[in-house]
TORVOKE-729050 format. One record per residue (C-alpha): residue number from 1; residue in one letter; x, y, z. Coordinates in nm, 4 decimals. Layout:
// TORVOKE-729050
{NUM; A; {X; Y; Z}}
...
***
This chain:
// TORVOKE-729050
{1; X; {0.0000; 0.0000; 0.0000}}
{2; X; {0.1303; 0.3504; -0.0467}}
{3; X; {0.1596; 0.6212; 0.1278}}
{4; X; {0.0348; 0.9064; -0.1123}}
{5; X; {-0.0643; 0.8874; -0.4317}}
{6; X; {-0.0297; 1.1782; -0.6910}}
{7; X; {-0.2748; 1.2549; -0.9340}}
{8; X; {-0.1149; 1.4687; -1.1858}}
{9; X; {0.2523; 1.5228; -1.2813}}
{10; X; {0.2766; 1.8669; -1.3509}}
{11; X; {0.3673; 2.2267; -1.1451}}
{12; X; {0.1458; 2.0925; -0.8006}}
{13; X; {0.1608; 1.7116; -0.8273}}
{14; X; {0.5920; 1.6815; -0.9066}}
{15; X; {0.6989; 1.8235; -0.6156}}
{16; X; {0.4099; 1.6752; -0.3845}}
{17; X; {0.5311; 1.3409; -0.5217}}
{18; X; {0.9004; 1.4539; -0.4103}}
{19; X; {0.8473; 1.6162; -0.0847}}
{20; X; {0.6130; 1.3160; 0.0297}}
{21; X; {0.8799; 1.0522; -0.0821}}
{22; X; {1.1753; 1.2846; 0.0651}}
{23; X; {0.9425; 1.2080; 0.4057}}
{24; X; {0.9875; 0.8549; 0.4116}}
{25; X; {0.6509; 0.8059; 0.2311}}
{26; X; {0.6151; 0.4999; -0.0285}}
{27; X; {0.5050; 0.7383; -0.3286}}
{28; X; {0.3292; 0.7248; -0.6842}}
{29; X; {0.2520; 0.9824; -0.9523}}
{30; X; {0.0307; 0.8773; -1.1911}}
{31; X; {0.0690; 1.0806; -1.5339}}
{32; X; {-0.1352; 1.0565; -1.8375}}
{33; X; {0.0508; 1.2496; -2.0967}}
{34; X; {0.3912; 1.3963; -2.0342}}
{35; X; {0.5809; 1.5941; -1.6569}}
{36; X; {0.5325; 1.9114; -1.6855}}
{37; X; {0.1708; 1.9851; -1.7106}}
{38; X; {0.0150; 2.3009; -1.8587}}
{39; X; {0.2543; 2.5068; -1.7116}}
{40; X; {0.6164; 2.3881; -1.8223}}
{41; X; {0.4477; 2.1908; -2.1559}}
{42; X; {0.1800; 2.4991; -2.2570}}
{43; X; {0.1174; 2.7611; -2.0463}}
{44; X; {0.4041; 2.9752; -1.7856}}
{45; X; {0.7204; 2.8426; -1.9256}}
{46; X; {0.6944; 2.8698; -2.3287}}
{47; X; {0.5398; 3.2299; -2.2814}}
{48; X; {0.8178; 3.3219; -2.0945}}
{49; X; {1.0600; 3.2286; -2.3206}}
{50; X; {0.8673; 3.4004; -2.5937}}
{51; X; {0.8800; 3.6990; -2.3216}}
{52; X; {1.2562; 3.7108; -2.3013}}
{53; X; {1.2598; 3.7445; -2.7117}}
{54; X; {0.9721; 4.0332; -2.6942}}
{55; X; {1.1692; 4.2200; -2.3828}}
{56; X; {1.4895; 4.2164; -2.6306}}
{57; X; {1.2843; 4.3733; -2.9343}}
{58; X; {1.1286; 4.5792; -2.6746}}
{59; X; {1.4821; 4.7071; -2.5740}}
{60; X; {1.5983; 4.7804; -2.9100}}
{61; X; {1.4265; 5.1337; -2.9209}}
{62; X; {1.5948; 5.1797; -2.5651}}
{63; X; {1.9301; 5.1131; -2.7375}}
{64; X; {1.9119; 5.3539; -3.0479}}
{65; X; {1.9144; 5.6101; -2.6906}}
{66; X; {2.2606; 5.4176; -2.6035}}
{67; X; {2.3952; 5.5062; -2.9307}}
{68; X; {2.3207; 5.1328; -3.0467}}
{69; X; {2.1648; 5.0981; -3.3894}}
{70; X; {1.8892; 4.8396; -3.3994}}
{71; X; {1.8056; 4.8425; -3.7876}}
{72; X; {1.8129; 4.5466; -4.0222}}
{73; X; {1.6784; 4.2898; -3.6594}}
{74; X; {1.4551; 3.9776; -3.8072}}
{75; X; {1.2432; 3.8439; -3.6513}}
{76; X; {1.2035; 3.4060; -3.6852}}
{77; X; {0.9210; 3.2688; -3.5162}}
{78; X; {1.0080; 2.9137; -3.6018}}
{79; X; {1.3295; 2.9336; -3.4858}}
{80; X; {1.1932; 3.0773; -3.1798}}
{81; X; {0.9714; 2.7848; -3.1218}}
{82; X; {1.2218; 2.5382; -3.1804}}
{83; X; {1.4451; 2.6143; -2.9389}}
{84; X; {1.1533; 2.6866; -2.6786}}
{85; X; {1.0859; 2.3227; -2.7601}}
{86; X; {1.3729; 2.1081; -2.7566}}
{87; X; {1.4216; 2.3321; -2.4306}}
{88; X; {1.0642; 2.2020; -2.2354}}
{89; X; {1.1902; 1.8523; -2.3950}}
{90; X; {1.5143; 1.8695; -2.1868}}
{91; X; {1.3088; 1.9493; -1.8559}}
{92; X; {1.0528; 1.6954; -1.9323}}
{93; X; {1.3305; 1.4516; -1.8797}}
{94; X; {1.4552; 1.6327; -1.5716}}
{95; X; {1.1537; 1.5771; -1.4035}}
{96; X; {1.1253; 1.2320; -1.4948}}
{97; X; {1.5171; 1.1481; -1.3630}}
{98; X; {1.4499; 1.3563; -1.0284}}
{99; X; {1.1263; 1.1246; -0.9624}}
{100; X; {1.2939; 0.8249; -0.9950}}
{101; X; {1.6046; 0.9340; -0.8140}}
{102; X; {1.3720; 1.0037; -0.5146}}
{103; X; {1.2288; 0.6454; -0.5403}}
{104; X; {0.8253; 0.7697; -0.6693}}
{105; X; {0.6685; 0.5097; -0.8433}}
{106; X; {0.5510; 0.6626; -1.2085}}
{107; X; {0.2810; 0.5053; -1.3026}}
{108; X; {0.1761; 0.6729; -1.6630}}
{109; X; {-0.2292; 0.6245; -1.7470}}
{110; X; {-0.5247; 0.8394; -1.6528}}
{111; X; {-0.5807; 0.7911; -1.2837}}
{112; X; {-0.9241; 0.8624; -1.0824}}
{113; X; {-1.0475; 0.8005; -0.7289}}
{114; X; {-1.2288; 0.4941; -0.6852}}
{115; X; {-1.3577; 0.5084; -0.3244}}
{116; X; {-1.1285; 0.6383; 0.0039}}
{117; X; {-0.7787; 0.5027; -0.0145}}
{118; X; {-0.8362; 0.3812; -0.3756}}
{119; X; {-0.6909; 0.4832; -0.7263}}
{120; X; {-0.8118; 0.3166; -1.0353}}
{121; X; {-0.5539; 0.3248; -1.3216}}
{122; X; {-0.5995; 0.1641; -1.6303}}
{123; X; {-0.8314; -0.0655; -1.5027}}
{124; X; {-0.6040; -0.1793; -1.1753}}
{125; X; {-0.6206; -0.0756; -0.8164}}
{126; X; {-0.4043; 0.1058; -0.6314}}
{127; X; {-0.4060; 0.1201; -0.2587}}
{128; X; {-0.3329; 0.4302; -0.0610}}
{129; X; {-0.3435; 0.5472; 0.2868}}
{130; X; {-0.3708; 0.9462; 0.1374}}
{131; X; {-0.4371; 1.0999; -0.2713}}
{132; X; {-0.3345; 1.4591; -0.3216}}
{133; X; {-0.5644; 1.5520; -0.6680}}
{134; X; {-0.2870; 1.7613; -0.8511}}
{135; X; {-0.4789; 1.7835; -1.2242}}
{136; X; {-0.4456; 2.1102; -1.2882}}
{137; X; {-0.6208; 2.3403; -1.5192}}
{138; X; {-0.7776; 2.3140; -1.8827}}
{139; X; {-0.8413; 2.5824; -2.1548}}
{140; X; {-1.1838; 2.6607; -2.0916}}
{141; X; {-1.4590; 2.7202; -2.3682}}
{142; X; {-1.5097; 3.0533; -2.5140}}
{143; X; {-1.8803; 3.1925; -2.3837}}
{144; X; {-1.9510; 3.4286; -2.6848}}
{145; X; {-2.1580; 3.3601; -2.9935}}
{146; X; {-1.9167; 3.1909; -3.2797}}
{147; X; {-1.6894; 3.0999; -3.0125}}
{148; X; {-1.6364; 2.7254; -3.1784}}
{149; X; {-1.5112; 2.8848; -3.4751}}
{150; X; {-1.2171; 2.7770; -3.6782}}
{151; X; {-0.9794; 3.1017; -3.5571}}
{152; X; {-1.1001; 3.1252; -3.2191}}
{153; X; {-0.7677; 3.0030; -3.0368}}
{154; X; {-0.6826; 2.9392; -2.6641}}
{155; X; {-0.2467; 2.9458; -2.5750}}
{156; X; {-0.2228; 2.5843; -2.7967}}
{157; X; {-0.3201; 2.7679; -3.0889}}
{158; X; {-0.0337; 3.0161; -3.0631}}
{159; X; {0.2538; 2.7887; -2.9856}}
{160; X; {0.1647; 2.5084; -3.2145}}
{161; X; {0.1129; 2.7940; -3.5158}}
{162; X; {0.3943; 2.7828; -3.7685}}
{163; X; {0.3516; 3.1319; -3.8286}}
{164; X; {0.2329; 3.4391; -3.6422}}
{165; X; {-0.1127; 3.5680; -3.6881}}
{166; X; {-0.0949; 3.9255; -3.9117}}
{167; X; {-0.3845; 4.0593; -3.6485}}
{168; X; {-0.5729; 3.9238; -3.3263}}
{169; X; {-0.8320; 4.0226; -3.0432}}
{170; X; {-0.7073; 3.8914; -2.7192}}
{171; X; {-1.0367; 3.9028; -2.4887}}
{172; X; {-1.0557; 3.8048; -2.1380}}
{173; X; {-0.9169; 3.8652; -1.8219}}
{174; X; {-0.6536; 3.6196; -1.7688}}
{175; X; {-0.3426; 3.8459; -1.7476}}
{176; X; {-0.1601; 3.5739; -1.9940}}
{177; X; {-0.3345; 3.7809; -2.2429}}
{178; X; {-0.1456; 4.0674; -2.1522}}
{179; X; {0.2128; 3.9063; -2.1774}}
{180; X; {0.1090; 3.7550; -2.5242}}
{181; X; {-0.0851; 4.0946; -2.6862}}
{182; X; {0.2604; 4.2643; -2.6380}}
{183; X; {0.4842; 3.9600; -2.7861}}
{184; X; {0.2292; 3.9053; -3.0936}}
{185; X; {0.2687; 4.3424; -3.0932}}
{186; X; {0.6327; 4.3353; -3.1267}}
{187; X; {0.6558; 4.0514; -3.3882}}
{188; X; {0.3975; 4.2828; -3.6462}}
{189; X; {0.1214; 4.1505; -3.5427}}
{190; X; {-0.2112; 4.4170; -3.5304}}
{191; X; {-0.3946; 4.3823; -3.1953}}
{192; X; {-0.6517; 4.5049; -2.9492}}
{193; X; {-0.7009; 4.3960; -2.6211}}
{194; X; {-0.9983; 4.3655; -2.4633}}
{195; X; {-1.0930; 4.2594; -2.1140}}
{196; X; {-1.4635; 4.2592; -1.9270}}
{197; X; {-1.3161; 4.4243; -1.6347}}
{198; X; {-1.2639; 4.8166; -1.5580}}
{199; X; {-0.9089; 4.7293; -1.4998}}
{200; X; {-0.6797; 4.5434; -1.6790}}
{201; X; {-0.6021; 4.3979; -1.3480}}
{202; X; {-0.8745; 4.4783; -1.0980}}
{203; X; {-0.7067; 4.2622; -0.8222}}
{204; X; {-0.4081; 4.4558; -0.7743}}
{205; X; {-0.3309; 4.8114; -0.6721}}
{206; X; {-0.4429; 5.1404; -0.8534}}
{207; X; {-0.1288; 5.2453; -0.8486}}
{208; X; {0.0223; 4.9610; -1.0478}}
{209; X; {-0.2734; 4.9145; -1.2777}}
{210; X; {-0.2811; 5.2240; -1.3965}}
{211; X; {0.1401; 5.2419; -1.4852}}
{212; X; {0.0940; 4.9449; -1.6580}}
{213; X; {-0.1904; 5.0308; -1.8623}}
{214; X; {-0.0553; 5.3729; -1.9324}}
{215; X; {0.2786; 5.1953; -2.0317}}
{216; X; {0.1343; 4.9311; -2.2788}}
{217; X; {-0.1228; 5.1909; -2.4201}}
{218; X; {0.2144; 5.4479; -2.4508}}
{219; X; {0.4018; 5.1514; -2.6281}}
{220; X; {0.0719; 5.2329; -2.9195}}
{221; X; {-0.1303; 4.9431; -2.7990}}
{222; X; {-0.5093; 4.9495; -2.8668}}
{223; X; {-0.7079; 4.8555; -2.4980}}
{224; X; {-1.0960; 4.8131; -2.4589}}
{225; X; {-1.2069; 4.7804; -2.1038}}
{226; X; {-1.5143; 4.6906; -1.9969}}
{227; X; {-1.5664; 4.5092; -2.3042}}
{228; X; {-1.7978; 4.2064; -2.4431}}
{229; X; {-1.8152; 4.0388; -2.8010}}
{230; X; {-2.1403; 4.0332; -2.9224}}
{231; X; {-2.0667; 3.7911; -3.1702}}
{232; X; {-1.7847; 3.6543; -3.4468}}
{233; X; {-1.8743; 3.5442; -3.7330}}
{234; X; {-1.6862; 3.4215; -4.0529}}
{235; X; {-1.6361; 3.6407; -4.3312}}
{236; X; {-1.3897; 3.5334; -4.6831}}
{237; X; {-1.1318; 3.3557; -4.4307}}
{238; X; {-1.1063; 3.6175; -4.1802}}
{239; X; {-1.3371; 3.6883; -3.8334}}
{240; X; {-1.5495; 3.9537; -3.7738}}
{241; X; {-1.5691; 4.0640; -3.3905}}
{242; X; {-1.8652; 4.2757; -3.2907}}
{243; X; {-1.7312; 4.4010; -2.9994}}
{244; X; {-1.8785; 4.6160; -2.7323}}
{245; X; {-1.6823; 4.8140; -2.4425}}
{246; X; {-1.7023; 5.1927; -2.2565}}
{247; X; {-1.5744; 5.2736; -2.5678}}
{248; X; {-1.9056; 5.2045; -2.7831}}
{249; X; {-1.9690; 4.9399; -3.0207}}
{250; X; {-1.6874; 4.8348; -3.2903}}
{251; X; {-1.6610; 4.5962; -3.5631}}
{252; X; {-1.2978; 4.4627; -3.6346}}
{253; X; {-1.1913; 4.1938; -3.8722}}
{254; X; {-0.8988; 3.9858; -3.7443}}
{255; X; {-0.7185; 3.6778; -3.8382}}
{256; X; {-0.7924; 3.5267; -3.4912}}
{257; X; {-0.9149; 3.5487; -3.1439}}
{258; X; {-0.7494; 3.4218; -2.8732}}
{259; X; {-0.9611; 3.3380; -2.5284}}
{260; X; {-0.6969; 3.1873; -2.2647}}
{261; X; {-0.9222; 3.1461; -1.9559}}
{262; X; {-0.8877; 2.8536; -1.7518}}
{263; X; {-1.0809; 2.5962; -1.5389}}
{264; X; {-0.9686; 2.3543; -1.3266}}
{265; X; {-0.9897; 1.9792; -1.4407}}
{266; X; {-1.1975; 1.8149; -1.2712}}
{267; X; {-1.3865; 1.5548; -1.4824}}
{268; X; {-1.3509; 1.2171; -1.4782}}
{269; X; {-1.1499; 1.1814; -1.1589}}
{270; X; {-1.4096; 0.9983; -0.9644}}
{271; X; {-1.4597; 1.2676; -0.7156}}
{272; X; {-1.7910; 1.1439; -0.6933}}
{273; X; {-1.7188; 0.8211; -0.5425}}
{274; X; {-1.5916; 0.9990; -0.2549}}
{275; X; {-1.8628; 1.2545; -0.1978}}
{276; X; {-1.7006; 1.5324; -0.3772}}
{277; X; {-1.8201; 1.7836; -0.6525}}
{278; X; {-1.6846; 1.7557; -0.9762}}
{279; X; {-1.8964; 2.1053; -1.1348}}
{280; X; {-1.7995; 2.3687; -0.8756}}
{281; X; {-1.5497; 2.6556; -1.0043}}
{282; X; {-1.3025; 2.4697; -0.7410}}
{283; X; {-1.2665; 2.2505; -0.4397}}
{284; X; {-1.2790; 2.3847; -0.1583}}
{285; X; {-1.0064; 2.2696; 0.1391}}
{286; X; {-0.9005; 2.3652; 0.4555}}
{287; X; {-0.6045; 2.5263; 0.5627}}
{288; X; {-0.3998; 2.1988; 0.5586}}
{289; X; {-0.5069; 2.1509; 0.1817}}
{290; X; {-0.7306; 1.8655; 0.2795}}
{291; X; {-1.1152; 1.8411; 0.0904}}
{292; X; {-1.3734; 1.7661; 0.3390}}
{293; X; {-1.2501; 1.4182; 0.2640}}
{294; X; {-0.9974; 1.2893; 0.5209}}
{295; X; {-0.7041; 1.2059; 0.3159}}
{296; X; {-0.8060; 1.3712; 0.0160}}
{297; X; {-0.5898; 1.6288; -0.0941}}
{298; X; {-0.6164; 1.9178; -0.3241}}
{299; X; {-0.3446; 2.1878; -0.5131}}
{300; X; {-0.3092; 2.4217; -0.6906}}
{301; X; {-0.5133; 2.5408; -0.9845}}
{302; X; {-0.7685; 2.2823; -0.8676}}
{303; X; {-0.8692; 2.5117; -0.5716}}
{304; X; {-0.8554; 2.8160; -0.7026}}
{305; X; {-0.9623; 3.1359; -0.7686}}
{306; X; {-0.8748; 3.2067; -1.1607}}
{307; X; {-0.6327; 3.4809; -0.9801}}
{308; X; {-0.3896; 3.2233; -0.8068}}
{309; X; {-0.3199; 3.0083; -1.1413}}
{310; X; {0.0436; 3.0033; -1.1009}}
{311; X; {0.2835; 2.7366; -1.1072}}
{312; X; {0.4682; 2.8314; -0.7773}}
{313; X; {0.1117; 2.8703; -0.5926}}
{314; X; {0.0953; 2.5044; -0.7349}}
{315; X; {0.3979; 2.4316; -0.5895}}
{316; X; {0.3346; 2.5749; -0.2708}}
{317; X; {0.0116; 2.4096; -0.2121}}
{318; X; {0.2066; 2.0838; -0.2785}}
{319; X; {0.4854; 2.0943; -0.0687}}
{320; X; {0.2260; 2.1772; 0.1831}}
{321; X; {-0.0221; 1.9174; 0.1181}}
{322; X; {0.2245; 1.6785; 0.1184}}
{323; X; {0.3550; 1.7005; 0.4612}}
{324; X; {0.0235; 1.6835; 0.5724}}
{325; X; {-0.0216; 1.3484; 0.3809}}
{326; X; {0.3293; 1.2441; 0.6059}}
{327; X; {0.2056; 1.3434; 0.9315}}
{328; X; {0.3192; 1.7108; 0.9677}}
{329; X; {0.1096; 2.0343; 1.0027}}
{330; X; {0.1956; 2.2744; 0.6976}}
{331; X; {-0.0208; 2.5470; 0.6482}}
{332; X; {0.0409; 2.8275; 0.4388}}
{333; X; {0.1085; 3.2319; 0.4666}}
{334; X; {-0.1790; 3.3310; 0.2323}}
{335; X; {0.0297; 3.7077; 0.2211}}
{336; X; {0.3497; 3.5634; 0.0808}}
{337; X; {0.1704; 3.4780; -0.2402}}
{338; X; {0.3395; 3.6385; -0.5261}}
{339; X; {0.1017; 3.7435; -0.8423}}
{340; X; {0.3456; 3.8158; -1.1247}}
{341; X; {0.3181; 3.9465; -1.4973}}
{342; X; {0.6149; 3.9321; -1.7400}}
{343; X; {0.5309; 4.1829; -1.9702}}
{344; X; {0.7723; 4.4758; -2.0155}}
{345; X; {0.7700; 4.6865; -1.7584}}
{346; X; {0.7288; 4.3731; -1.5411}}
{347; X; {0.4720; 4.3266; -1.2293}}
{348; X; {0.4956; 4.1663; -0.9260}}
{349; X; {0.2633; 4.1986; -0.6231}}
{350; X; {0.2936; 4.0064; -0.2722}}
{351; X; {0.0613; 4.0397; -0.0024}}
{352; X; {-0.2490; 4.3195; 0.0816}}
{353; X; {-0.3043; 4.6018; -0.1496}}
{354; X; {-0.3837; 4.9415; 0.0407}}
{355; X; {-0.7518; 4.8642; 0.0055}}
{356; X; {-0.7378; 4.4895; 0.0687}}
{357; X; {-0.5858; 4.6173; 0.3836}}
{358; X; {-0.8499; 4.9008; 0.4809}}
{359; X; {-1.0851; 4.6138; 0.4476}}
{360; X; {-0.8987; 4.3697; 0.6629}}
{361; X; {-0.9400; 4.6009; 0.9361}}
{362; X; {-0.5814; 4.7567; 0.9605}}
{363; X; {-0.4924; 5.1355; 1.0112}}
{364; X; {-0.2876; 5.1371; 0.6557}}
{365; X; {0.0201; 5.3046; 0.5574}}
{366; X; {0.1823; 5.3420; 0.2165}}
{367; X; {0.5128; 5.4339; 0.1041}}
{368; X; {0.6625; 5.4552; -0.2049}}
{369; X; {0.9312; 5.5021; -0.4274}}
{370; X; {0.9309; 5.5978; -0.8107}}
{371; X; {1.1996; 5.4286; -1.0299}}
{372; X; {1.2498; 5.7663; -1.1941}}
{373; X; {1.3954; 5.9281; -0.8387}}
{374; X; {1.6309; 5.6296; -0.8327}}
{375; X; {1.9702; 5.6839; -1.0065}}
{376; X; {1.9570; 5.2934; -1.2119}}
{377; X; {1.6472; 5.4004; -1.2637}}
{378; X; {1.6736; 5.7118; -1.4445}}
{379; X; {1.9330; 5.5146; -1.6447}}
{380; X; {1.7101; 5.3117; -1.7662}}
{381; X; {1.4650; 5.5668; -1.8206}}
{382; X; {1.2037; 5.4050; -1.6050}}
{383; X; {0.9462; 5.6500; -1.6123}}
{384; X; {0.6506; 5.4184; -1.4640}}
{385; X; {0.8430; 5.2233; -1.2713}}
{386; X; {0.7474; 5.2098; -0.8764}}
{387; X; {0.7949; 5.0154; -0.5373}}
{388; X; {0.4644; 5.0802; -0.3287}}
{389; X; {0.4619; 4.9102; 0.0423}}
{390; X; {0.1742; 4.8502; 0.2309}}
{391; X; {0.2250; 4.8531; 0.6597}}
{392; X; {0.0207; 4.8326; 0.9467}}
{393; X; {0.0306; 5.1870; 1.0614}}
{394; X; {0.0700; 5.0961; 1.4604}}
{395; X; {0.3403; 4.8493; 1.4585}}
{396; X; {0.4950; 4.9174; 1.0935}}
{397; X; {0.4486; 4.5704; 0.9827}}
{398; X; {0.4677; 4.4791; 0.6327}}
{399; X; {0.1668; 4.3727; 0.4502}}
{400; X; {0.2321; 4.4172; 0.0840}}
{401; X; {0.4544; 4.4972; -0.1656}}
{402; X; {0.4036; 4.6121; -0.5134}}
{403; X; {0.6625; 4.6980; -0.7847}}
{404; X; {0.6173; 4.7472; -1.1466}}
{405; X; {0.9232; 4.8033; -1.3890}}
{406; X; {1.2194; 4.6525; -1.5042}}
{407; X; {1.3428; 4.2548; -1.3592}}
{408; X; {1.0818; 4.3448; -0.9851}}
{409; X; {0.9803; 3.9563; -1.0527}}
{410; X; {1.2979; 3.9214; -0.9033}}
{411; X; {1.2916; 4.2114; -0.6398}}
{412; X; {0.9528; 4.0543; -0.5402}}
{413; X; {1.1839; 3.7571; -0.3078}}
{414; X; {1.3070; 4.0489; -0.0733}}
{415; X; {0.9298; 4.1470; 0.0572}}
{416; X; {0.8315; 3.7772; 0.0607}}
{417; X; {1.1364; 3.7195; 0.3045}}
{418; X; {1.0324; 4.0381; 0.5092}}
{419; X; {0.6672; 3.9687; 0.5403}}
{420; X; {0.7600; 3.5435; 0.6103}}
{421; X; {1.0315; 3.7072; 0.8781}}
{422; X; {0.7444; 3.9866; 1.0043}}
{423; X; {0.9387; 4.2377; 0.9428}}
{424; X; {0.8543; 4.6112; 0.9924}}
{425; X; {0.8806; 4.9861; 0.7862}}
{426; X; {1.1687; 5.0368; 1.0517}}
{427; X; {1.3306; 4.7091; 0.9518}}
{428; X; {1.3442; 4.7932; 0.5891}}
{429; X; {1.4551; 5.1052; 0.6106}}
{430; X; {1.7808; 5.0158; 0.7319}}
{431; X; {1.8660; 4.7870; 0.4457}}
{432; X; {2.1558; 4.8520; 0.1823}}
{433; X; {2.1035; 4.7595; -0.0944}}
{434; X; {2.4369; 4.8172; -0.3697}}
{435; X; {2.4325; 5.1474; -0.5891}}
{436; X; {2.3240; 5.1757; -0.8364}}
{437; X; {2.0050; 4.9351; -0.8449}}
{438; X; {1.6883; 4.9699; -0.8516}}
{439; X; {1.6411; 4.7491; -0.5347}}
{440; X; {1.7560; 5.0294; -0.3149}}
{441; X; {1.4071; 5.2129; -0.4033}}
{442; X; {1.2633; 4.9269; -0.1380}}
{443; X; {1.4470; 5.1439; 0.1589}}
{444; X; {1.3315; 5.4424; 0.0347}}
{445; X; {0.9752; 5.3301; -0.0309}}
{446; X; {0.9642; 5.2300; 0.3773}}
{447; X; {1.1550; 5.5336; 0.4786}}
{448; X; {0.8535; 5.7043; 0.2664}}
{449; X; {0.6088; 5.5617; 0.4542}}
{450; X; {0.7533; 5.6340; 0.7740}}
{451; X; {0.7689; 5.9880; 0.6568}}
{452; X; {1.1626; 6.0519; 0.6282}}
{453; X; {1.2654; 5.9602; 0.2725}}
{454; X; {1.6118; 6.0549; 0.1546}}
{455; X; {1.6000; 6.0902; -0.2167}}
{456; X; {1.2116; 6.1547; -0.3181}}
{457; X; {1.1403; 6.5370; -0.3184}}
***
């Protein structure tokens, strides 16, 4: 019998597998396609690389300021997608050699619960005293009228295309759209991005929403907010989008569509055998990641919300769930959740925003520090580029950090540390950070909040 069995070998279910096994646990994964899942195989890991070849065309107009000519730069898609997949190839078979080195049995078929402490696969039991559920998330269906057309793409359609779509709506309000309107922008591609929200992200702070939006709309993209397509329809090979937003009613004609929300999987895992609910937006589990079954275990994108669909909240959730499955009590920091967006300038928010705070009940400060004021900064002529902290006004402790500009996916670590370490404004003042970088805007940003800043006017 086995300790813990995996369902799912992708961002959530690898590492549960891993950490179980590295507990002493007798471990399986059970995989029907290939490691990785959506993330590394479709999703997170191939838009990023795509990312890192729209930030360098993106910095080419940045270098003709250098004194760097950038004329006569092609631009290969294929090649592009060749090496982003001979790349997910080699991690595929990472994965698979770091199971097997940590002794999980991989057991490859399509896997459901068959009762408490039972896993069918491919017809044959498997015994288990705990399941972690680690499926992930699918592409869901587009709602509008004519979304089944030919044209009408989720993210497989872009990176199994040959070639690069001349124009495209993006509609939705996943922020992949955002990363991949600017990357299809920057290879000649037309497009207009629409979302059904006021903000093109409505989660986060004002303060970042609004330098982002001004930034992509500044870099000559077209953005409908508030928006809704009536209805596409087919017309000599291309689509026709009625498309409604606070901008009034438009008709555009467009090689293709793209939709890229996501749902969690859910069918066809047998939930119902245990009592659970395979047609809910999510499963719901308590603070240990358990269902309201007792070794039942759920991750990542299967629990939700839409907002939290990252691979490291995956991962998180997993390590977590599976020390519960061995006996420990793991629960996580809900604040130390990092919601990132690779587009150029970059965005990376951890913790409260000032209103999420106001609304928790705490007397809120905020500090913060432009990238403009800061000396890297004006370098690299980061003119809506920002670090924005969020403290509890009575004890200074941090809450929330927000950052928007160049590489802050990586600045992001420092205020997970501080917040995981409860540190305060006072704290975080006092750190040096080397000159010139744009990190050292973190100091000031506290020292702004606590109402002596050095460098801001």
């Amino acid at each position: 019998m086995k300790d813990v069995v995996v369902l799912g070998g992708g961002a959530g279910g690898v590492p549960a597998a891993i950490r179980a096994a590295q507990l002493g646990g007798q471990v399986a994964i059970v995989e029907e396609n290939v490691f990785g899942g959506l993330c590394m195989n479709r999703a997170c890991v191939p838009f990023r690389h795509m990312m890192l070849a729209s930030d360098i065309l993106g910095g080419l107009s940045f270098g003709d300021k250098l004194g760097l000519s950038s004329a006569g730069v092609g631009k290969d898609f294929p090649a592009l997608r060749k090496r982003q997949e001979e790349l997910i190839a080699f991690m595929r078979m990472g994965v698979a050699t770091t199971l097997k080195k940590n002794k999980v049995e991989i057991i490859q078929g399509r896997g459901k619960v068959a009762g408490k402490g039972k896993v069918e696969v491919n017809g044959q039991m498997v015994p288990c005293k705990n399941i972690i559920l680690a499926t992930g998330s699918t592409w869901a269906r587009p709602p509008f009228p004519g979304g089944d057309l030919a044209g009408v793409l989720n993210g497989d359609g872009l990176l199994g295309a040959d070639a690069l779509p001349k124009s495209a709506l993006l509609f939705g309000a996943s922020p992949w759209l955002l990363e991949v309107a600017q990357f299809l922008q920057r290879f000649g591609s037309d497009v207009i991005l629409a979302t059904p929200e006021k903000a093109l992200l409505p989660q986060e702070s004002k303060t970042i929403e609004t330098r982002l939006r001004k930034a992509l709309q500044g870099q000559g993209m077209a953005v409908r907010r508030e928006a809704a397509i009536a209805k596409v329809s087919k017309e000599k090979g291309k689509l026709q989008v009625a498309l409604d937003s606070r901008d009034g009613s438009e008709s555009h004609t467009v090689e293709v569509v793209f939709y890229m929300e996501r749902g969690p999987s859910l069918e066809n895992l047998g939930l119902e055998s245990v009592g659970l609910n395979s047609q809910g937006d999510c499963l719901k589990v308590n603070e240990r990641m358990e269902t309201q079954v007792e070794g039942i275990y759920a991750i990542g994108d299967l629990i939700g919300p839409p907002t939290r669909q990252y691979s490291h909240y995956a991962s998180e959730t997993a390590i977590a769930a599976a020390g519960n499955a061995m006996g420990l009590r793991n629960v996580l920091n809900p604040h130390t959740f990092t919601r990132v967006l690779f587009t150029q300038p970059q965005v990376a928010c951890v913790g409260l925003t000032p209103k999420e705070a106001k609304e928790a009940g705490y007397e809120v400060v905020v500090g913060a520090a432009p990238f403009g004021m800061n000396p890297y900064g004006m370098l690299l002529a980061e003119n809506e580029g920002i670090v924005e902290l969020v403290a509890d006004k009575k004890y200074g402790e941090l809450l929330g950090g927000h950052f928007i500009g160049s590489h802050v996916s990586e600045m992001a670590g420092q205020i997970i540390l501080a917040i995981q370490m409860e540190a305060t404004l006072e704290e975080l003042a006092r750190v040096s950070c080397p000159h010139p970088t744009l990190s050292e805007s973190i100091a000031e940003a506290a020292r702004n909040a606590l109402g002596r800043h050095i460098y801001l006017p």
